[in-house]
C-alpha positions, 0 to 999 in steps of 0.5 A: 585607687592603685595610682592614688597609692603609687603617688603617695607612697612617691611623697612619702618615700623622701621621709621615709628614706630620710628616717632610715639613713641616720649614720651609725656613728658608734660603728663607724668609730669601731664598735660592734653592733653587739657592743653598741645594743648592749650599751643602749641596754644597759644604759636603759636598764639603769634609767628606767629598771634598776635601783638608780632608776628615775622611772617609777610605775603606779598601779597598774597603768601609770608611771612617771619619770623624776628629777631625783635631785629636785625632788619633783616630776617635770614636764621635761623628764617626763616627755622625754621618757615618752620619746626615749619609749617610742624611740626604743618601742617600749609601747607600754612605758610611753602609755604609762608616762602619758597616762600619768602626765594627763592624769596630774599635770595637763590642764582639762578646762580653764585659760592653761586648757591642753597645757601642763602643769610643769612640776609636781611633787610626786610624793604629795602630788602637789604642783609646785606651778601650774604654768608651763615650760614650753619644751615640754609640750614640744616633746610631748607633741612630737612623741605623741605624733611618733607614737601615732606613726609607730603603733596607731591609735588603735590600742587604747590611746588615740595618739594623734587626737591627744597631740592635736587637742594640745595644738588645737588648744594652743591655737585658742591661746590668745592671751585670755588670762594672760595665756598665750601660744607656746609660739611667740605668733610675731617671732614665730619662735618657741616662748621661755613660757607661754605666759605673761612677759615670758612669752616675749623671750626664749630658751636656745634650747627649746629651738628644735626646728626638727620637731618644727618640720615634724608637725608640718608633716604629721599634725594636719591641724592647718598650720603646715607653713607656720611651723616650716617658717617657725623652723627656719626661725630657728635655724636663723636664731640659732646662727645670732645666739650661738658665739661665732668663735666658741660656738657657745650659747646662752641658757635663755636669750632674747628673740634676737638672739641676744644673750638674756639675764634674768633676776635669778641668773646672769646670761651664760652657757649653763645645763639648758644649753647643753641641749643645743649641740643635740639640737642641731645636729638631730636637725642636721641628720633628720632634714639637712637644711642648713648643712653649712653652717651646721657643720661650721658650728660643730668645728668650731665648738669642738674646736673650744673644747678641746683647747679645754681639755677633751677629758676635763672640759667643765661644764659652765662657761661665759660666751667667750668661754671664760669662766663665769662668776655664778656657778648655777647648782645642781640641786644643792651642790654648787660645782663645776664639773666635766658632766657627762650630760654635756660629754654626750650632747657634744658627741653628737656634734661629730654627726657634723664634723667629717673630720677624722678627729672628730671621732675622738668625741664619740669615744669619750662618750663611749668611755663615759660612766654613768656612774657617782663622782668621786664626791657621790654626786649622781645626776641620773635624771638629767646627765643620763637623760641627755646621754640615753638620748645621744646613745641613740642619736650616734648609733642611729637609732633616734629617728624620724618616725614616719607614718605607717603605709 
């Protein structure tokens, strides 16, 4: 028994050790620890506690995270805030968000069975759809197992049961009313949506070949080899999308990477895009398989935007870094700005680029406001998401979180 235990604890050291040397990159660049904890706590406060929060309770066991500016509650936000919760162990937040999610919005019977509604009104409680955006079930499964890893089923949610009743039931999708795997099975590449013709085209911002690697690690459903090669799919998608010069990518693209318009957007680098830099370097720090040109893609995309202006970079570009004639609105207002979503995201690339002025993203990040423009725009929702989120990346605290012994 004690060798079965010595030679676990063997396989398991690699992730283990994985999961603790994230760099502290906010430290490296000067900052106190003090400082760092009190930024992280105080972004934190703001997103989930104060007036300008998007995190609401319900009674006495629920809550749920809204795109304020859209009116509505999303897949998206609300698994992100189960990740930001089991990152940050904020065990009765992530019970809550979850409880809610299943609650309104995952499918119990039906084609879509395991699959989530992927936008309400939360005010009416009526779903705007009742198909899925893929990138929500991604997060909700890869917290979900996290969650499992970090408190373990036995607190009143079986964590691991409820990600594997979404995986199992994504294996059954076979296209039976037009549902299939949030996995293009062929492409081995995550869908725009696992539904009709949009399961024959992608997001680059879904591709997160870390969470890839997670699954073959932790979900134990028999599908260990398809999500390793579904991760390497995605570090080979994410060289032919991203633009060999700017290092820019579109906000959906086809499985080849080509850039992919649709009727309601011209091809371009939009706000789903902004989410690729984080991407790559969360898989850049969590697995380093592709260590060389992860690190050539963040010289290069650091490279454009500081030829943009460091400071005033806006936030829309054509691949070729031009500005594009369609400018995609943040809920009503039509504008380009320097969003601090983008700020942040970009911030994280400097966990790849060893130059020494690399540095000078991280504290343009470290200087950021989550604050109202000038004009009163606010996106609490979606920049303060994506900067939470590349706080924790840059001071290592988003994390692989391994399985406890």
């Amino acid at each position: 028994m004690q060798l079965i235990r010595i030679l676990i604890i063997s396989c398991l050291l690699p992730i283990i050790s994985l999961a603790q040397q994230n760099r502290n990159l906010f430290r490296e660049a000067g900052y106190s620890n003090a400082a760092i904890e009190d930024k992280l706590a105080k972004t934190y406060h703001a997103l989930f506690e104060s007036d300008q929060r998007i995190y609401f309770e319900v009674g006495d066991s629920m809550a749920y995270v809204s795109d304020i500016k859209n009116h509505d509650a999303r897949t998206e936000g609300l698994s992100y805030g189960m990740m930001v919760a089991v990152q940050m162990d904020k065990k009765d937040v992530f019970d809550r968000i979850w409880r809610w999610s299943k609650k309104y919005l995952q499918h119990q019977d039906g084609p879509r069975k395991g699959y989530f509604a992927w936008s309400i009104n939360p005010a009416t409680m009526k779903k705007n759809s009742e198909g899925s955006a893929s990138d929500g079930e991604l997060y909700y499964i890869t917290s979900l197992l996290f969650a499992a890893n970090k408190w373990g089923n036995n607190t009143g949610i079986h964590y691991y049961n409820e990600a594997r009743f979404i995986l199992d039931e994504m294996w059954k999708k076979d296209g039976t009313g037009n549902i299939y795997n949030l996995i293009n099975t062929e492409h081995k590449q995550i869908t725009f949506v696992p539904e009709g013709n949009n399961y024959n085209w992608t997001d680059p911002s879904y591709h997160l070949p870390a969470f890839m690697e997670v699954w073959a690690i932790y979900a134990k459903d028999g599908h260990e080899q398809f999500y390793r090669d579904c991760a390497d799919t995605s570090r080979a998608f994410l060289k032919r999308t991203c633009d060999p010069v700017t290092g820019l990518n579109p906000d959906y693209a086809d499985f080849s990477g080509a850039a992919h318009s649709t009727p309601w957007m011209p091809a371009a680098f939009r706000y789903d895009s902004w989410r690729v830099p984080m991407n790559i370097a969360m898989d850049y720090c969590w697995f380093g398989k592709d260590k060389q040109w992860q690190e050539s893609y963040a010289k290069r995309l650091q490279a454009f935007l500081r030829l943009k202006g460091i400071d005033s970079f806006e936030d829309q570009f054509n691949l070729d870094g031009s500005r594009p004639n369609f400018i995609l609105p943040a809920g009503t207002v039509t504008k380009l700005r320097h969003s601090i979503g983008l700020v942040a995201t970009v911030a994280t690339t400097s966990l790849l680029n060893n130059d020494k002025g690399s540095l000078d993203f991280v504290h343009q990040l470290w200087n950021a406001k989550l604050e109202p423009y000038d004009d009163g725009y606010f996106d609490p929702y979606y920049d303060g998401l994506l900067y939470l989120f590349s706080l924790l990346h840059l001071s290592g605290r988003y994390q692989m979180i391994p399985a406890s012994l």
